[in-house]
C-alpha positions in Angstrom: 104.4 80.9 72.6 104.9 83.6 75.0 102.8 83.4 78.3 101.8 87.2 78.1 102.2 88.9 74.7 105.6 90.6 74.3 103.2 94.1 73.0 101.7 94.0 76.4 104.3 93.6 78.3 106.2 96.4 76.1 103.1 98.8 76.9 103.9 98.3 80.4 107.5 98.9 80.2 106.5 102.2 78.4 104.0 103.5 81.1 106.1 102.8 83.6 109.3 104.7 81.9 106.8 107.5 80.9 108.4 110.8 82.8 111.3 108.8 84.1 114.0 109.9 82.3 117.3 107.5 82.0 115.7 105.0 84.2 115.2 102.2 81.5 117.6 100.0 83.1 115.6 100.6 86.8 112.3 100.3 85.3 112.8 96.9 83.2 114.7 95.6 86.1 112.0 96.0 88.7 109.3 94.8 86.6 111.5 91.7 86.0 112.2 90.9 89.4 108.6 91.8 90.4 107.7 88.7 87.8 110.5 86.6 89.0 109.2 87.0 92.8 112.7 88.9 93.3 113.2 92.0 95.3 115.0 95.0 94.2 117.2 97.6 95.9 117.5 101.0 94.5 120.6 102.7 94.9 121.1 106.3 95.1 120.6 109.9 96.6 117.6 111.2 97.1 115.1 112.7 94.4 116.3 110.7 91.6 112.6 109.1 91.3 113.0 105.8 93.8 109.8 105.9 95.1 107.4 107.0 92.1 109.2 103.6 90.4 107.9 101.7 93.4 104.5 102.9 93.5 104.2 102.9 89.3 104.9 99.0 89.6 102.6 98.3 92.6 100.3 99.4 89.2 101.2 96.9 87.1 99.4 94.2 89.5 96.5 94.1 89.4 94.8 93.4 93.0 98.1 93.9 94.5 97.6 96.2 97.9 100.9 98.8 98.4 102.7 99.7 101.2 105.4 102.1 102.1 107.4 103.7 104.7 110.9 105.5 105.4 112.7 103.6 108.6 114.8 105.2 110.9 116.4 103.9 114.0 113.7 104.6 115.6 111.3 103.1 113.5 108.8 100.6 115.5 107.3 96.8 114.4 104.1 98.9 114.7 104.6 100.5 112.0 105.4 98.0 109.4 103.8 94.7 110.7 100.3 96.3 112.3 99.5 97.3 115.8 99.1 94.9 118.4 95.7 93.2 118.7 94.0 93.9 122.2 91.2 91.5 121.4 94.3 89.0 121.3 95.6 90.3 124.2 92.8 89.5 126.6 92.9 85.8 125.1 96.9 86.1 126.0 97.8 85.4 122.5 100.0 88.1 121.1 99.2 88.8 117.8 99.3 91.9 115.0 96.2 93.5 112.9 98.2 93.2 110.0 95.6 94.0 107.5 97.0 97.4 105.7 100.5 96.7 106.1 103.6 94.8 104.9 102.4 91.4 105.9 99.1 91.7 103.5 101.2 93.9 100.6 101.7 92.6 96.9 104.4 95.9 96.7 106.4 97.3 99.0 108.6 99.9 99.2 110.9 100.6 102.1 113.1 103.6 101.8 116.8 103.7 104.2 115.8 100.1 104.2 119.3 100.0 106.4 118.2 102.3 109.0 115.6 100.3 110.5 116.5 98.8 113.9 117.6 95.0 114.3 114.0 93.8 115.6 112.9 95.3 112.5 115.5 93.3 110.0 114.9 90.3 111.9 111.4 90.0 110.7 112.1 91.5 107.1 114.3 88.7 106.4 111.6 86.0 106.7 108.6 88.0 105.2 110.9 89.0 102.4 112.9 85.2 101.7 109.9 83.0 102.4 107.1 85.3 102.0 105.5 84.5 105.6 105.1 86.6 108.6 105.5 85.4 112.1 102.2 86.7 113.7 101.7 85.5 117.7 102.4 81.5 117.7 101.9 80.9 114.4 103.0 82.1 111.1 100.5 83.5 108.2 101.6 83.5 104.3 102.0 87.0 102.9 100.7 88.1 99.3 104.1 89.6 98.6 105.1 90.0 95.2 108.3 92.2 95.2 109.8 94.9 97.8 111.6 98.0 96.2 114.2 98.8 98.6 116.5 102.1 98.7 119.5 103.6 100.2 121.8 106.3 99.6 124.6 103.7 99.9 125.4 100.0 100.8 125.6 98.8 104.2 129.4 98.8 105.4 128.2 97.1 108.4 129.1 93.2 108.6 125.7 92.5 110.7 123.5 93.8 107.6 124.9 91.7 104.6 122.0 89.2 105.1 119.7 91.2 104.6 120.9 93.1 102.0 121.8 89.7 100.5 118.0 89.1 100.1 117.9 91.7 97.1 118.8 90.1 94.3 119.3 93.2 92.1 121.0 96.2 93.2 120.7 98.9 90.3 122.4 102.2 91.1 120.2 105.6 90.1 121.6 108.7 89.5 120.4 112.3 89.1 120.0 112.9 85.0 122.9 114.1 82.8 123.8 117.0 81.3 122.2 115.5 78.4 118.8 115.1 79.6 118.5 118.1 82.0 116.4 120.6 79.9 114.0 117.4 79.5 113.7 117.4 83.2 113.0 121.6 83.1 110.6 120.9 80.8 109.3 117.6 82.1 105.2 117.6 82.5 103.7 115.6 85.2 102.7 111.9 84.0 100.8 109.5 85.7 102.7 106.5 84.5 99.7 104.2 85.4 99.9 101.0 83.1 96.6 100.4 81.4 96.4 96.6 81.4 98.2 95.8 84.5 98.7 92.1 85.1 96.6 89.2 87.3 97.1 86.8 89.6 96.8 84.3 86.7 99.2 85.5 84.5 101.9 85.6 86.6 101.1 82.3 87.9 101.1 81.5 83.6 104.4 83.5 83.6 106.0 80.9 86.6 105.0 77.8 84.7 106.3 78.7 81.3 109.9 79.9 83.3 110.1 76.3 85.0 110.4 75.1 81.4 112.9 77.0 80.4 116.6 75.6 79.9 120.1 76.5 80.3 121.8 76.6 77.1 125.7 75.2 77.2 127.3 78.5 75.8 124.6 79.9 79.1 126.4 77.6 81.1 129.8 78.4 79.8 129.5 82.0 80.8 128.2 81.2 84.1 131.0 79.6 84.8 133.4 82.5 83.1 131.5 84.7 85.3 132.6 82.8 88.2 136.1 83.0 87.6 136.4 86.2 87.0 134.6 86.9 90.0 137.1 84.7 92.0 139.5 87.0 90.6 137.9 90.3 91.8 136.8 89.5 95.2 133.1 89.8 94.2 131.9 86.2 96.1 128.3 85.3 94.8 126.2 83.1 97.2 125.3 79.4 95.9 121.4 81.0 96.4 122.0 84.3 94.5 123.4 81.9 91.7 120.3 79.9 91.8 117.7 82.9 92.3 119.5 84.9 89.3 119.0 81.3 86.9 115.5 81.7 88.4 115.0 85.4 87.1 116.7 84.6 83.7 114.5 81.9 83.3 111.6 84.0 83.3 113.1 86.6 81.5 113.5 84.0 78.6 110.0 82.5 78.6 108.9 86.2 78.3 110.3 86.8 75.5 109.8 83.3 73.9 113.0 81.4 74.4 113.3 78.1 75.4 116.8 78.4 76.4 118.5 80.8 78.8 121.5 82.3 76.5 125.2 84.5 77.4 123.3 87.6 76.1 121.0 87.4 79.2 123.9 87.7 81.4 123.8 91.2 80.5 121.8 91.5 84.2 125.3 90.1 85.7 126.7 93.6 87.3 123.1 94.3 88.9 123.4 90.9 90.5 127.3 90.4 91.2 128.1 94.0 92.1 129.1 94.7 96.0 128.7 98.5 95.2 127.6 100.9 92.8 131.4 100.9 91.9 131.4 97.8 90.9 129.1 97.8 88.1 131.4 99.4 85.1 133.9 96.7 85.6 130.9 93.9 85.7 129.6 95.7 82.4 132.6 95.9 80.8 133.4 92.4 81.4 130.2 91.4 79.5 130.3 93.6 76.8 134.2 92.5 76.1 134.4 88.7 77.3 131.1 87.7 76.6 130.0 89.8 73.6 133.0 91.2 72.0 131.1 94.5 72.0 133.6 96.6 72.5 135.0 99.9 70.3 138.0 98.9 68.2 140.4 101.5 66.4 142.7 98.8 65.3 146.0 100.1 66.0 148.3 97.8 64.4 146.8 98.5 60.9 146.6 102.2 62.0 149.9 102.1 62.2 150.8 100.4 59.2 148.3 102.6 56.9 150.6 105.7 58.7 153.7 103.8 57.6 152.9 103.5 54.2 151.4 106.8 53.7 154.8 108.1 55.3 156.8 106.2 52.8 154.6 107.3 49.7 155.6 110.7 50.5 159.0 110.1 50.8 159.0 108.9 47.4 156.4 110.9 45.7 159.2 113.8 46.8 162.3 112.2 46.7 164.2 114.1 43.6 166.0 112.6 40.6 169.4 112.8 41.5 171.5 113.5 38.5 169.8 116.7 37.7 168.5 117.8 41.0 170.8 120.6 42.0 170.7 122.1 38.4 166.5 121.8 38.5 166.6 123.5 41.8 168.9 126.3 40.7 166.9 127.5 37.8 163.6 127.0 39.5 165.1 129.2 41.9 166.0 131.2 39.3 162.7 131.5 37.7 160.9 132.5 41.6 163.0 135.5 42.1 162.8 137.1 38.7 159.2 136.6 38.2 156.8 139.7 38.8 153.5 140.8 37.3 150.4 138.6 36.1 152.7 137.7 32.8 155.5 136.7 34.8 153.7 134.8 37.1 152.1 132.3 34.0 155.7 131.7 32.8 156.9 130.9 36.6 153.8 128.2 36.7 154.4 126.8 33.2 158.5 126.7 34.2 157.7 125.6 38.0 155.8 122.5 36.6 158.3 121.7 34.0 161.5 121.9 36.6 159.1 120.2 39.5 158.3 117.4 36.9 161.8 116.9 36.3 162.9 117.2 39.7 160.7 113.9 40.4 162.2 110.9 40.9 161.5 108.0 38.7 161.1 104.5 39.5 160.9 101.3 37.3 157.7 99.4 36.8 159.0 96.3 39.5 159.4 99.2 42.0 155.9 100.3 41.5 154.1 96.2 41.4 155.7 95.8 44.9 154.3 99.0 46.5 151.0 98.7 44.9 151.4 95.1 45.7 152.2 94.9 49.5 149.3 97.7 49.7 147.2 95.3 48.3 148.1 93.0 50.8 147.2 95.2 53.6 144.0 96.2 51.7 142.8 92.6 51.9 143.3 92.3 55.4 141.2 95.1 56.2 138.6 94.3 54.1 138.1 90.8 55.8 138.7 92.6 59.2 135.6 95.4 58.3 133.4 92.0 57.2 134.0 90.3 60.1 133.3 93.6 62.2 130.1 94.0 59.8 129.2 90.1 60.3 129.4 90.9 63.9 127.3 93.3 63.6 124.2 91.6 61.8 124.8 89.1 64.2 124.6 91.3 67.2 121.3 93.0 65.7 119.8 89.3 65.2 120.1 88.3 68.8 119.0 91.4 70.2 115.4 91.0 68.2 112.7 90.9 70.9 115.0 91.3 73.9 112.3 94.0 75.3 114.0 93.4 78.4 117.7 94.6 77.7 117.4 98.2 78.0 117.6 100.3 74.4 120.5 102.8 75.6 122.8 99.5 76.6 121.5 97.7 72.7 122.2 100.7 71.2 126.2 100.8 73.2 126.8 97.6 71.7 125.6 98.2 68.5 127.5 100.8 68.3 130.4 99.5 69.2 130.3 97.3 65.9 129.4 100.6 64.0 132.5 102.5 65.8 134.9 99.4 64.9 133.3 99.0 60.6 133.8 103.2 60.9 137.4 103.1 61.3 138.0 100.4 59.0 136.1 102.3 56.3 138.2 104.7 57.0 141.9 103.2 56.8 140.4 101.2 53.9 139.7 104.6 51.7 143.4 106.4 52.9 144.8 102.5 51.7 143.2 102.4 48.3 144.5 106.4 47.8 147.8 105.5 48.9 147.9 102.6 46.6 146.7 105.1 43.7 149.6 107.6 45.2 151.8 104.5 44.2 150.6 103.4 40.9 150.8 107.3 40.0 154.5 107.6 40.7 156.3 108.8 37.6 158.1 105.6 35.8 160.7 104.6 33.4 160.5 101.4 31.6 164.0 101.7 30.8 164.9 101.5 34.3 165.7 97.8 35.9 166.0 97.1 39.3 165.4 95.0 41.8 162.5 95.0 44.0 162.3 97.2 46.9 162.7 96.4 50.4 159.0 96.3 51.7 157.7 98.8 54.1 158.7 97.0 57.3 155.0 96.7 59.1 155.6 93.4 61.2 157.4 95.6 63.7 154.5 97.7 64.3 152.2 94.8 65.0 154.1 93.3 68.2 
């Protein structure tokens, strides 16, 4: 049983996306993290919707209090962590009114979260890793829930990585395609306020159903895939980013109902492992190939060989009869130049079939069983290459049931990637079984005996 009902938590999803066009991926990302206690950084120029995300999932909580600002260089402490208290002051205790600001937020969003000055990433890094604010002598727990952080780009500077370290998901956000830009023209304004959004209790409900959560082997397995390959690319993931992305699958599971973590939930691995926007196609393309086999196939080997035996059907199908060729081509020649008018023209098509018909080679029955036959060989092995890409398919489709948290346009890629690869099978399948009629139609003598013929040489074309 799921700690918050899968229809809620898709009603919030779809309040959230409502106006935001292609931010699916942003949206169910943040909301994730935000449940997982995990922060998020939003990648990207500005005006592609950054902070309206941010202050539509500080609605989702309920009770949560939001705060935001844009730091610069010149930003102050003041203005994130509260004025100095001059009550305090006279007591020589130096302490902040923090009440309104980023100690005492549930969400918080913080936009150039690079620009702000060292003081200032100093005390971010505490408040946003162990959720507790140093305030005078002492330090005070913080209500966070999530910060939603954003920048036009990563930090090339070496002195910044641990901060930016404490976002666990990076998700790059781009204006809107071609594709979507006369939705934008014609975009109304939304409120994209969640109806139900969700207590205190429930996400403490959420927490305790996610500690119970496993980590299947075939989980594992990828994990560990993952690792190598990112060994191999130069993409190092911290021991903690390891442990706080197992965290945030966790929870992703026991919201959807799963008792085990799974590979298909790895699908979250280039908003975790990428160093860069640049680095998430790779990172996607790994998963959709290694891990899922989701990848568009135009199998090129049996292309190939379908080409080869279409080529050598015609070859045959017009390959003359060689005793009487020359003497059928002369008086078929003969009939084209002296025919004129409608009346000519009928005895040309009645003599032009007759001559064409003799100019036709003919081939003994063994010929045709072995052309028909080795089609039929390469007809089964398509066949059981479109139901495996079919099988794949319904298999795909059945472990993408109830995965509200996989974005629709990245289950819909790799559906269709199944769909792409059963396409061009059905089609190399129909141009087989015509060439195999093409074959079985070649004009025949029984009198004829001869040995088999050579088969169409395909092995070459597989290497």
């Amino acid at each position: 049983m799921t700690p918050i009902p899968p229809a809620r938590l898709g009603a919030l999803l779809e309040a959230l996306e409502a106006g935001l066009l292609e931010r699916q991926t942003a949206v169910r990302l943040a909301l994730l993290a935000a449940l997982a206690g995990e922060h998020v950084l939003l990648i990207g120029p500005p005006g592609t919707a950054k902070s309206e995300l941010a202050r539509r999932l500080h609605r989702a909580f309920a009770g949560a209090h939001y705060f935001e600002r844009l730091l610069t260089r010149f930003s102050t402490p003041e203005e994130l962590f509260g004025p100095l208290s001059l009550k305090a002051l006279e007591d020589d205790r130096y302490e902040r009114l923090t009440d309104g600001f980023l100690p005492t937020a549930g969400i918080a969003f913080l936009d150039e979260v690079f620009k702000a000055n060292s003081a200032i990433l100093n005390a971010l890094l505490t408040l946003l890793n162990e959720r507790e604010f140093d305030n005078g002598s002492g330090r005070e727990g913080t209500p966070l829930i999530s910060v939603v952080g954003a920048s036009n780009e990563v930090p090339a500077d070496e002195a910044l990585q641990a901060f930016f370290d404490r976002f666990l998901l990076r998700v790059p956000v781009a204006p809107v395609s071609d594709a979507s830009f006369s939705a934008l023209l014609q975009l109304q304004p939304m409120a994209g306020v969640p109806a139900d959004p969700l207590t205190a209790e429930e996400r403490a409900t959420v927490a305790q159903a996610a500690a119970q959560v496993g980590l299947s082997e075939a989980a594992e397995a990828a994990c560990r895939a993952l690792r190598e390959w990112l060994r191999s690319q130069d993409l190092p993931l911290s021991d903690r980013r390891w442990r706080q992305w197992v965290g945030l699958l966790r929870v992703a599971a026991a919201t959807e109902g799963r008792a085990e973590i799974d590979a298909l939930d790895l699908w979250t691995a280039p908003y975790v492992a990428c160093g860069s926007p640049d680095d998430v196609p790779r990172l996607a393309a790994w998963f959709a190939h290694t891990l899922i086999g989701a990848v568009p196939q135009d199998a090129p080997w049996l292309t190939r060989a379908v080409e080869a035996i279409e080529k050598q059907l015609e070859i045959e199908q017009s390959a003359p009869d060689d005793p009487d060729a020359a003497n059928a081509a002369g008086k078929l020649a003969l009939a084209r130049s002296i025919a004129g008018g409608e009346e000519g023209q009928q005895v040309l098509r009645m003599v032009s079939g007759t001559l064409e018909e003799k100019l036709r080679r003919r081939y003994s029955p063994v010929h045709i069983e072995a052309r028909v036959a080795q089609v039929d060989e390469v007809l089964a092995q398509a066949r059981d290459q479109r139901a495996a890409a079919a099988a794949a398919e319904r298999a795909l489709a059945a472990r993408l049931q109830g995965r509200f948290w996989l974005p629709p346009e990245l289950a819909q890629r790799m559906r269709g990637a199944h769909a792409h690869t059963r396409s061009v099978l059905e089609g190399l399948i129909q141009r087989l079984a015509h060439a195999r009629e093409g074959f079985a139609g070649l004009p025949v003598d029984a009198q004829l005996d001869s040995a088999a013929p050579s088969p169409v040489p395909l092995e070459a074309l597989q290497a």
